[in-house]
C-alpha positions in Angstrom: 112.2 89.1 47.8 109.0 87.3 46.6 108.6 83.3 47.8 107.2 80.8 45.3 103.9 81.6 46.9 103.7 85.2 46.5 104.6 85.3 42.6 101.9 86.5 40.9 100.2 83.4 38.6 99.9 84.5 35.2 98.4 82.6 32.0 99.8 80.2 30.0 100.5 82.3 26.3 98.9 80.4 23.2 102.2 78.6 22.1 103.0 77.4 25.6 99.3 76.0 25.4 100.1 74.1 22.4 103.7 73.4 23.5 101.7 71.3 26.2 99.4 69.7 24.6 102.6 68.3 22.0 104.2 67.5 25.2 101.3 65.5 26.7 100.8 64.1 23.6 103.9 62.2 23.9 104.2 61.7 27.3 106.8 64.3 28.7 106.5 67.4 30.3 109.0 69.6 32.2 108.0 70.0 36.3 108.0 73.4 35.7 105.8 73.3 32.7 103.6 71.1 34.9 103.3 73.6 37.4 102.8 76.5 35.0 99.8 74.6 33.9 97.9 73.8 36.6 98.7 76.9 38.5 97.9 79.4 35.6 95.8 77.6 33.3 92.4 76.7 32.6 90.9 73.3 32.5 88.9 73.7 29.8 92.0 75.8 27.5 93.8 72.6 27.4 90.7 70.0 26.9 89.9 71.7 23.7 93.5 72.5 23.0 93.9 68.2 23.3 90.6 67.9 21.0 91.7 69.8 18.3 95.0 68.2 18.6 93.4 65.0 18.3 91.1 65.4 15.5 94.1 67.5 13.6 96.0 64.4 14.3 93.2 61.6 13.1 92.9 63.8 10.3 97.0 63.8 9.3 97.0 60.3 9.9 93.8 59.2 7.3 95.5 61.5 4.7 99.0 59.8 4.8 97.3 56.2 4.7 95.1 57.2 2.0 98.1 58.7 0.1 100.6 55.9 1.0 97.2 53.5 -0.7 96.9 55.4 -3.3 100.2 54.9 -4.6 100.2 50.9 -4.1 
């Protein structure tokens, strides 16, 4: 029987990447998930993971102003 420490660490896939990022962007995130991340993952996966979130995201948000303006 394997212990916690002898499992082998494997990558985070590309949706549990961005399932992360959602979650960090709102401010919860499973223990488990937590663990996952900094066990398997790379620092710099998830820093451009949060940058593209957060220009997709200032992006979204000019677009619905301008379009919520637009019809004033």
């Amino acid at each position: 029987m394997m212990t916690d420490e002898q499992k082998p660490v494997r990558k985070p896939t590309f949706w549990q990447i961005v399932s992360s990022t959602l979650a960090a962007a709102i401010g919860v995130q499973s223990n488990k998930n937590r663990e996952r991340d900094f066990t398997g993952g790379n620092i710099y996966t998830y820093i451009a993971a949060g940058i593209i979130f957060t220009v997709v995201f200032v992006v979204v948000m000019i677009l619905i102003v301008k379009a919520v303006l637009a019809n004033v």
